[in-house]
C-alpha positions as CSV (number, residue, x, y, z in Angstrom):
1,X,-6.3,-11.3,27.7
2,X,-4.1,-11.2,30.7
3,X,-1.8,-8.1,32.7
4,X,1.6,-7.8,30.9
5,X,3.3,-7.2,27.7
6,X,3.3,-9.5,24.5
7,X,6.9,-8.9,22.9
8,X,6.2,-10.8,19.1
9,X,9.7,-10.9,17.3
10,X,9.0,-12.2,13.5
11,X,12.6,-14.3,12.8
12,X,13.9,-14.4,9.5
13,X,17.8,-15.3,9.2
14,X,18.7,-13.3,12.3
15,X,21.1,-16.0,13.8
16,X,23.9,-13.5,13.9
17,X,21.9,-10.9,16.2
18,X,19.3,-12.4,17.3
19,X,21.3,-13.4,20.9
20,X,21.9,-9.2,21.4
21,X,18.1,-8.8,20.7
22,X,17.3,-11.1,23.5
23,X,19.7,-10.2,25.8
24,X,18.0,-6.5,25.6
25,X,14.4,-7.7,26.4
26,X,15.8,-9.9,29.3
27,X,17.4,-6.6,30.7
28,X,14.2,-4.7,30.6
29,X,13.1,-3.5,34.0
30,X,9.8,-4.4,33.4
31,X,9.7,-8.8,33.6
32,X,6.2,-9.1,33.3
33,X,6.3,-10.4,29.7
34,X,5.9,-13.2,26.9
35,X,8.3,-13.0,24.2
36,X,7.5,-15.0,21.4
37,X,10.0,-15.7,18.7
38,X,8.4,-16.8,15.3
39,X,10.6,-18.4,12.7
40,X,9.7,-17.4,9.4
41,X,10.3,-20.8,7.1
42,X,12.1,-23.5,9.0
43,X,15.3,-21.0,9.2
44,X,17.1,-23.6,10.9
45,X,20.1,-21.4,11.7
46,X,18.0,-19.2,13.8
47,X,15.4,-21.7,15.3
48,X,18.8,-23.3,17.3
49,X,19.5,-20.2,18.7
50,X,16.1,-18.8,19.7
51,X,15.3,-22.5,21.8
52,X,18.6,-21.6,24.0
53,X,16.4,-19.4,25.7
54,X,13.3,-21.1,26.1
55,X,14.2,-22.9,29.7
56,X,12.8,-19.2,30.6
57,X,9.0,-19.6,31.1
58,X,8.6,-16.0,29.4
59,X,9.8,-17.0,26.2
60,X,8.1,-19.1,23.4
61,X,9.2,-20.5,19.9
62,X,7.0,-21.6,17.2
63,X,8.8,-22.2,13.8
64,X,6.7,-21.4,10.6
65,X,6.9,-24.4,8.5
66,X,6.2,-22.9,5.2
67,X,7.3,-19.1,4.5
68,X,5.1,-16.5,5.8
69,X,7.2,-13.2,4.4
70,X,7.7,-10.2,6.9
71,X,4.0,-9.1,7.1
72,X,2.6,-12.5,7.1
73,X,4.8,-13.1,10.2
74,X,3.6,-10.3,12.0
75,X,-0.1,-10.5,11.5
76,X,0.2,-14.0,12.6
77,X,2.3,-12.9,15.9
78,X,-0.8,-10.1,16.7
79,X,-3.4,-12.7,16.1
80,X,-2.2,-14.9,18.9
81,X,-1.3,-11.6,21.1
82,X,-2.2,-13.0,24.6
83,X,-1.4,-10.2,27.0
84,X,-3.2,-6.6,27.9
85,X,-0.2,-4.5,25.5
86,X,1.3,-5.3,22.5
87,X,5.1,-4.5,21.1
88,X,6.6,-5.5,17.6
89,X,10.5,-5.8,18.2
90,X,12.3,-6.5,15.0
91,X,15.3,-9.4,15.8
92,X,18.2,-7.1,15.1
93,X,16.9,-4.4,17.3
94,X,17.3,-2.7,21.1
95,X,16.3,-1.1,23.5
96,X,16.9,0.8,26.7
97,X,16.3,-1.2,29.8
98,X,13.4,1.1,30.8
99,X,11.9,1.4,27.4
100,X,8.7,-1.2,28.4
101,X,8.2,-0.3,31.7
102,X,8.3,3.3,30.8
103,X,5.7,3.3,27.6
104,X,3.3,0.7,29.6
105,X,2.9,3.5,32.2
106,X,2.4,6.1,29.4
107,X,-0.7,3.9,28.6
108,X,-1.4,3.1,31.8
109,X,-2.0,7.0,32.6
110,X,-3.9,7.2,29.1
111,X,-7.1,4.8,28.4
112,X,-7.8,6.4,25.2
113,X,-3.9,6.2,23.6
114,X,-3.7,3.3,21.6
115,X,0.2,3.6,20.8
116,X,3.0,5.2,23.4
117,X,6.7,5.6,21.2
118,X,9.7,7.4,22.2
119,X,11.8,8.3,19.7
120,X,14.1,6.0,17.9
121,X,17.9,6.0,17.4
122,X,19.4,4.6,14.7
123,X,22.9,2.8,14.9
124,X,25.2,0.5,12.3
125,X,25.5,2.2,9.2
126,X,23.8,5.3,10.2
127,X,23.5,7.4,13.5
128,X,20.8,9.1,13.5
129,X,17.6,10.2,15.3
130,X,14.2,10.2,14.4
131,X,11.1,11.3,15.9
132,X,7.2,12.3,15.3
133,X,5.0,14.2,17.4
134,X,2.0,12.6,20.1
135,X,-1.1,12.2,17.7
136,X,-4.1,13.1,19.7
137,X,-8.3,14.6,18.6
138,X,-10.9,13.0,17.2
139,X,-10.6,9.5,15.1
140,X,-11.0,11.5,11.9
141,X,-8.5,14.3,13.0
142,X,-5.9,11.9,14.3
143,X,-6.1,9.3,11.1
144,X,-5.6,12.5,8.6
145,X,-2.5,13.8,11.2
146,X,-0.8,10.3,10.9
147,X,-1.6,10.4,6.8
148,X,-0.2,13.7,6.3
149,X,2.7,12.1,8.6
150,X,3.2,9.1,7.5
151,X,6.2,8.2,10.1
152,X,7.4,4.3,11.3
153,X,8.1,5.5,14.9
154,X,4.7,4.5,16.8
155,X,5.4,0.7,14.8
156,X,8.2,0.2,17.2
157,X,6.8,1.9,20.0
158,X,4.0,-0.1,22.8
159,X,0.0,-1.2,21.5
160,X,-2.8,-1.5,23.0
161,X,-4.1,-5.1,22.3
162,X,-7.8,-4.0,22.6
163,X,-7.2,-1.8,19.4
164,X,-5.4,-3.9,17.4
165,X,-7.5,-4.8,14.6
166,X,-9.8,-7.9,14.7
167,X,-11.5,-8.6,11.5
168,X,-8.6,-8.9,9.1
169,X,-5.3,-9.5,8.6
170,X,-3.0,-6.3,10.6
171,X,-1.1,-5.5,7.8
172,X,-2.5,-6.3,4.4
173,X,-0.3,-8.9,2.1
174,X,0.2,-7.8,-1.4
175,X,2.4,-8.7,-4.3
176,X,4.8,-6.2,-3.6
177,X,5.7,-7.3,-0.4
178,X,3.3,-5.3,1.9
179,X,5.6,-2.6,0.6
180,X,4.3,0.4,3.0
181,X,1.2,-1.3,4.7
182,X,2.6,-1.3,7.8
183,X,1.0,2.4,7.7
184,X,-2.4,1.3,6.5
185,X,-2.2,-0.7,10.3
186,X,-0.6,2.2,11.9
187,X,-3.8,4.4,10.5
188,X,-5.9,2.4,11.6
189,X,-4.8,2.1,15.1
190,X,-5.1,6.1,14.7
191,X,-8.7,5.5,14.0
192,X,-8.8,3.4,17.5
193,X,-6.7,5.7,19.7
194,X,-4.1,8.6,20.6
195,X,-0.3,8.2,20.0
196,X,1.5,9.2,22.9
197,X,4.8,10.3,22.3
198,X,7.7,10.4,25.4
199,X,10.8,12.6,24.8
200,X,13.3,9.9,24.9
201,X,15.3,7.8,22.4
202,X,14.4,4.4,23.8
203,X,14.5,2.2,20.7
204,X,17.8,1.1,18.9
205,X,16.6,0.6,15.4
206,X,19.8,-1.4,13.6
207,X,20.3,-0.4,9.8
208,X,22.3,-2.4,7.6
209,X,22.2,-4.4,3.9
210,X,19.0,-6.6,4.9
211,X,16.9,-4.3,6.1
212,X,13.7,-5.1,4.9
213,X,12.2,-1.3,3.3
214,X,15.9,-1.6,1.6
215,X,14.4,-4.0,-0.9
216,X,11.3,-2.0,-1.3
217,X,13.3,1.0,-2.8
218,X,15.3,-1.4,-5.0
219,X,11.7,-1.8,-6.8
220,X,11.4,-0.8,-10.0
221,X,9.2,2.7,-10.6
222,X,6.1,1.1,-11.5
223,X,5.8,-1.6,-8.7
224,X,7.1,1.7,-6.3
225,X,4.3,3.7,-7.5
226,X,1.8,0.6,-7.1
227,X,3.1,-0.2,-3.4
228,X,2.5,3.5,-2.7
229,X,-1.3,3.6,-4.7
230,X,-1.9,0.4,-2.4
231,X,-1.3,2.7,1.4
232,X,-2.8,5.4,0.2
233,X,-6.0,3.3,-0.8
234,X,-6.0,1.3,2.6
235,X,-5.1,4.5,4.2
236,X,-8.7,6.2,2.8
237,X,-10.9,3.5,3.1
238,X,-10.5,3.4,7.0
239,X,-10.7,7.5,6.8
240,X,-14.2,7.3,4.8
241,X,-15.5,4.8,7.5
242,X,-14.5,7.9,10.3
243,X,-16.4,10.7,8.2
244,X,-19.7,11.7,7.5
245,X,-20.9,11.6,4.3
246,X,-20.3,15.5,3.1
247,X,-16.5,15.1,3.7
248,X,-15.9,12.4,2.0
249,X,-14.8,14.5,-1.2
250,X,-12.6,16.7,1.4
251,X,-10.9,13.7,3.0
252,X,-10.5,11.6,-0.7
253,X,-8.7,15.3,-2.1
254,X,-6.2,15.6,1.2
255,X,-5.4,12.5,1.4
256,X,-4.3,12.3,-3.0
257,X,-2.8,15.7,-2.6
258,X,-0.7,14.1,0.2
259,X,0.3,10.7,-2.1
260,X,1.0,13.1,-5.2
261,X,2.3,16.4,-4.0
262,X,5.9,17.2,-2.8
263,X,5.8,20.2,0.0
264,X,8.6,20.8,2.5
265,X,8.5,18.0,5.3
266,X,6.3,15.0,3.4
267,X,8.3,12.0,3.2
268,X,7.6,10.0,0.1
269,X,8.4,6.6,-0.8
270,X,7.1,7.1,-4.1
271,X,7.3,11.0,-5.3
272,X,5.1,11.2,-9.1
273,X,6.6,13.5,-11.6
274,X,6.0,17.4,-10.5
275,X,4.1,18.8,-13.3
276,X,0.4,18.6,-14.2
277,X,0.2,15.6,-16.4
278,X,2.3,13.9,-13.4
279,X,0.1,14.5,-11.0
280,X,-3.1,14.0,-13.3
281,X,-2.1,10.5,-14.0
282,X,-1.3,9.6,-10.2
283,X,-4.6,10.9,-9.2
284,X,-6.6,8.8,-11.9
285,X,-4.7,5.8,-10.6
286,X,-5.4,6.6,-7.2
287,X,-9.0,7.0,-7.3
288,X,-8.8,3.7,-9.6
289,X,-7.1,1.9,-7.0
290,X,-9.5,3.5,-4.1
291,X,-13.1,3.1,-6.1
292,X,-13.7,6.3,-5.4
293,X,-17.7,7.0,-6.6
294,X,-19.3,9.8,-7.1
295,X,-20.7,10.7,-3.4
296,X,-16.3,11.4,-2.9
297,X,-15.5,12.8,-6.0
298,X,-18.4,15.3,-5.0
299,X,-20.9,16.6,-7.2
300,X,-19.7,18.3,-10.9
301,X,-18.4,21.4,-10.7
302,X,-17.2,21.7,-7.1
303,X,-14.5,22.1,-5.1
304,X,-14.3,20.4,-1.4
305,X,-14.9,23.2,1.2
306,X,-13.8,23.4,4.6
307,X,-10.0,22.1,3.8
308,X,-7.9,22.3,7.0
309,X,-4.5,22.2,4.6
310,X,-4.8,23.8,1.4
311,X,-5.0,21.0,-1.6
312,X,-2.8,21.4,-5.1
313,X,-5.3,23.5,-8.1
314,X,-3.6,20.3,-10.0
315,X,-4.7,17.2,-7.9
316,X,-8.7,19.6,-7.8
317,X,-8.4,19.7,-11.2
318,X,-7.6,16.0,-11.6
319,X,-10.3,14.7,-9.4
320,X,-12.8,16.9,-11.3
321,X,-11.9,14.6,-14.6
322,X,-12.6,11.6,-12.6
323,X,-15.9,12.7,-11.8
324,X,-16.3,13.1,-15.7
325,X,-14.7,10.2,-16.8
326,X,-17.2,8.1,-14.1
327,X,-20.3,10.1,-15.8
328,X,-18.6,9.0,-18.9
329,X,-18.3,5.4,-18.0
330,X,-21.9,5.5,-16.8
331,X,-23.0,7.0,-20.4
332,X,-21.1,3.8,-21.9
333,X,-22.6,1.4,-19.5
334,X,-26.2,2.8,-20.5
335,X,-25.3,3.0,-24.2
336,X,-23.7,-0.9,-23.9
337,X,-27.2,-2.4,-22.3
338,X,-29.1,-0.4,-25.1
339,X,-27.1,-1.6,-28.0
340,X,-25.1,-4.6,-26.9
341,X,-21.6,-3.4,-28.0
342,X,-19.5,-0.2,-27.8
343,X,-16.5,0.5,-29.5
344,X,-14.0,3.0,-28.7
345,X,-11.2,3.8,-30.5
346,X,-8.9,7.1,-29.9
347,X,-10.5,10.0,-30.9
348,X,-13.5,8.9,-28.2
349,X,-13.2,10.6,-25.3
350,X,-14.3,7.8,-23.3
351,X,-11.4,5.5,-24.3
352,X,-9.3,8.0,-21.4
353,X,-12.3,7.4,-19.2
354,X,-11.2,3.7,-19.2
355,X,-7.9,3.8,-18.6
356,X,-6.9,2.3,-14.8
357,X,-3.7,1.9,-13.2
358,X,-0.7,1.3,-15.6
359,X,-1.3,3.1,-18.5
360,X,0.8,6.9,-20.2
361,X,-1.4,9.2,-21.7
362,X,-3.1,9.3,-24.8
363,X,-1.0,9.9,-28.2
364,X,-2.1,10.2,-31.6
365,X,-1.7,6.3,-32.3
366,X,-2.1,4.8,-28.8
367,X,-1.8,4.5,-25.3
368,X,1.3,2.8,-24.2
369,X,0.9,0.5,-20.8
370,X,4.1,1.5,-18.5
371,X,4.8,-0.8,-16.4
372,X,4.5,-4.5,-15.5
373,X,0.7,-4.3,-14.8
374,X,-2.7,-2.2,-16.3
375,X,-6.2,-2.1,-15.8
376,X,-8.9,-1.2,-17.6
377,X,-12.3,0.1,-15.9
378,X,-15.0,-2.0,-18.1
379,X,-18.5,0.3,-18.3
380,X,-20.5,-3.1,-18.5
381,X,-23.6,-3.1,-16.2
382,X,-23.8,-5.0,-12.9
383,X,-24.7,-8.9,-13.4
384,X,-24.2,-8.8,-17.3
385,X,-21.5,-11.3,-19.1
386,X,-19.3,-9.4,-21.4
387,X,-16.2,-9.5,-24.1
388,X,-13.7,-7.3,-24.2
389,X,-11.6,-6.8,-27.1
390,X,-8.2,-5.0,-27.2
391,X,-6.3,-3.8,-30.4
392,X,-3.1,-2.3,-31.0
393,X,0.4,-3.5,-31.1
394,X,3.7,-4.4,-28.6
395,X,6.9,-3.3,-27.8
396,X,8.9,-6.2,-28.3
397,X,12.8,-5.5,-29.3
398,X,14.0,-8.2,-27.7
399,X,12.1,-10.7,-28.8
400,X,8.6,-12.2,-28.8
401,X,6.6,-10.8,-25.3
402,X,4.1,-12.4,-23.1
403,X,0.8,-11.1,-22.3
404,X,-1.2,-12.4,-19.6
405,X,-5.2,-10.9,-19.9
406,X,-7.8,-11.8,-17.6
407,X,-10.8,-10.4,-15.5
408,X,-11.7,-12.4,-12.6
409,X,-11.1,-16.2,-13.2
410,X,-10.7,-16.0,-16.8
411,X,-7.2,-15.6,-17.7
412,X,-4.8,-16.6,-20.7
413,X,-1.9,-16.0,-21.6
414,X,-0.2,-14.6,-25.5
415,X,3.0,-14.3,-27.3
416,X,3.3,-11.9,-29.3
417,X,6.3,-10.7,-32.0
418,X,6.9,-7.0,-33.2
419,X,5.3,-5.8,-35.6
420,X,2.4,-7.8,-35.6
421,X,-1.4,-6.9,-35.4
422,X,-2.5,-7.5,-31.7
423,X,-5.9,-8.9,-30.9
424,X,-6.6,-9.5,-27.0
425,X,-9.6,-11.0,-26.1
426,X,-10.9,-11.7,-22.5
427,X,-14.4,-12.7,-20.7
428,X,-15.9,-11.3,-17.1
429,X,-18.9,-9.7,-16.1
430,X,-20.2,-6.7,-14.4
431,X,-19.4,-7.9,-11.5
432,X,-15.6,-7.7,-12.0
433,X,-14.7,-4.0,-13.1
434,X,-11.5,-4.4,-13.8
435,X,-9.9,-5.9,-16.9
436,X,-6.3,-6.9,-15.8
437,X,-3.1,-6.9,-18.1
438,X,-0.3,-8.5,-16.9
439,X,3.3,-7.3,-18.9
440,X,6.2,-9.7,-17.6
441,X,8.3,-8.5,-20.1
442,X,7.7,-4.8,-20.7
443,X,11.1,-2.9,-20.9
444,X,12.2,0.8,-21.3
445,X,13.8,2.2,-24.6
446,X,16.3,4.2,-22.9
447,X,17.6,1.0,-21.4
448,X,17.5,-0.6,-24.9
449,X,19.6,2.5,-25.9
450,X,16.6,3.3,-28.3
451,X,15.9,6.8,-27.1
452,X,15.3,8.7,-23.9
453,X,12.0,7.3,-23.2
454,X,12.2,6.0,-19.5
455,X,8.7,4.1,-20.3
456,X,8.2,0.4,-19.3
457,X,6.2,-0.4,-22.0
458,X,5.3,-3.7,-24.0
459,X,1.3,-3.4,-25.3
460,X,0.1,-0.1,-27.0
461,X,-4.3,-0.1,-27.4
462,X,-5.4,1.4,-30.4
463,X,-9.1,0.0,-29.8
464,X,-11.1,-1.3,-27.3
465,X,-14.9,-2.9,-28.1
466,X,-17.3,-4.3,-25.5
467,X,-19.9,-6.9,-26.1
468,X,-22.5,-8.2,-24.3
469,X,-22.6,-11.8,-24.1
């Protein structure tokens, strides 16, 4: 790793700006840099005017044969970071001519930052300006300020290379588009360091049709609550590995009261419905997405002590039924190795216990999946082949629907009409806790002018029986 300051600009039809972009780096005061310009998917357009510039020995250009997307462009550009600092410049975006020079000395005066930012303006269709405080403490302490924060500023501000994570990808790639992962990276370069904030507007963050978080909020509800379940359980995982043991059921409640809770100055991509039910359901699909155990549920009963922020009754409440619900699943598992089958149908308790991400709440009849995606939590024991069978019946007014069922490597695929008897049968073992339902078609009734029922739904369970096989 050498002296200087590794400028990685993921390209993506920018041809139209991407000339301003580069004309702002090469007016930066500090020269001591390599720009590399990665071209996301042979974008041909932008490839021709990125190698105008490449006569300067500073400046690189590697094209990306096959599509990366955004994130898979950027983790690619930090693992083949080659100088002492780090800074992610977006291709439509600039800069004051001091803005390197000034943030390198920032982390020149401070070994232990891992991020100096200034404060960003934006400009185009907006003009406004942003900004979020220095982060500094402990790892613990400064991971739980940026999670209660959850701000982009420090992502366009300067990185230490040293912290920038080695054994994985930066930012995680998921189906929804990394949609908020950026802050999963951003906590854990908390974890590695201070953020150091300067009291200047320095960065000129461009906002237009393309942006890319635009797309994110054009998702429907379901995938935006799934993009958000999918921070928040990156965001804990590298909290637990900065906390001793007793906290974990402290940090696993601040950080779900934080996802789930609306209080004067959180930002939320993804806000759940405001009422106990709401919250209830988020924070059953939160710990389902986090595999939250029992040592961070905390033992039956309790309530996590020591809170530096006060945590909603609601989201105590709610985590308190998950530590039930994982007892219950336990009793299952026990009563499944004795007997060899268990069958519960909706006047068990344990059929709630069950329920994953993707599913309403319990009615008289059945529990509607909402969304395009559910998962059930199967209480089979470690190592032991098993059957899963699903009954009930689909929303299908438009036709015949498609299910998709699997655990694991086992998948299939049904069509299935309205109004007929639905059988769903899939194979895994113990080793893969989650049965997975994937709902292509599921649609809302209130779009169907129906009713008022917002709902995505398309599969209702009236049943569900595990075997041993």
């Amino acid at each position: 790793m050498t002296d200087g300051v590794f400028i990685a600009m993921p390209v993506y039809r920018g041809a139209e700006v991407i000339d301003e972009t580069i004309r702002s780096i090469l007016d930066q005061e500090y020269d001591d840099f390599h720009l590399v310009m990665s071209v996301d998917g042979a974008d041909d357009p932008s490839v021709e005017v990125c190698r105008k510039y490449t006569s300067d020995p500073r400046i690189g250009v590697v094209v990306q044969e096959e599509r990366l997307g955004w994130p898979g462009n950027f983790n690619w550009l930090v693992d083949n970071c080659d100088r002492e600092f780090f800074c992610y410049w977006q291709q439509d975006d600039l800069a004051t001519t001091g803005y390197l020079g000034n943030l390198r000395r920032e982390l020149l005066a401070r070994p232990d930052a891992a991020i100096a930012h200034s404060d960003v303006q934006w400009f185009g269709a907006s003009f406004d300006r942003t900004s979020t405080p220095s982060i500094e403490g402990d790892p613990l302490s400064r991971v739980m300020q940026h999670i209660e924060a959850i701000r982009y500023e420090p992502l366009r501000g300067l990185m230490r290379s040293s912290m920038l994570p080695q054994d994985g990808p930066a930012i995680p790639v998921t189906e929804d588009e990394s949609c908020q992962e950026e802050f999963v990276f951003l906590t854990h370069m908390a974890a590695q360091g201070a953020f150091v904030r300067t009291g200047t507007a320095m960065y000129f963050k461009r906002l237009h049709a393309s942006n890319v978080f635009k797309r994110w909020f054009g998702f429907p509800d379901w995938r935006r609550r799934r993009g958000w379940l999918s921070m928040g359980s990156g965001m804990y995982h590298i909290a637990r590995r900065f906390s001793p043991t007793e906290a974990w059921p402290t940090v696993l409640a601040q950080i779900a009261d934080r996802l789930a809770v609306s209080r004067v100055g959180r930002g939320h991509f993804y806000l759940p419905p405001q009422h106990r039910e709401g919250v209830a359901r988020f924070v059953r699909d939160f710990v389902d997405y986090s595999g939250a155990g029992y040592e961070e549920l905390g033992p039956s009963g309790s309530r996590p002590g020591s809170l530096e922020r006060p945590v909603n009754e609601d989201v105590l409440g709610a985590l308190q039924q998950e530590r039930i619900n994982l007892e219950l699943r336990a009793e299952l598992e026990d009563r499944l190795d004795r007997q060899g089958a268990v069958i519960l149908s909706l006047d068990d308790e344990a059929l709630s216990a069950i329920l994953g991400f993707g599913w309403s709440d319990v009615e008289p009849w059945g529990v509607w999946t909402d969304g395009g995606e559910a998962r059930l939590r199967i209480p089979a024991p470690a190592g032991r082949a098993w059957r899963a069978t699903l009954a009930g019946r689909v929303y299908a007014p438009n036709g015949p629907v498609q299910i998709g069922v699997g655990s694991g490597r086992h998948q299939m695929t049904h069509s299935w009409h309205e109004g007929e008897s639905v059988r769903l049968v899939v194979e895994g073992s113990g080793s893969e806790g989650h049965l997975l339902l994937d709902l292509p078609d599921a649609s809302a009734p209130l779009s169907n002018g129906v009713s008022d029922d917002s709902r995505m739904l398309c599969f209702a369970v009236t049943e569900v029986r595990v075997d041993l096989t």
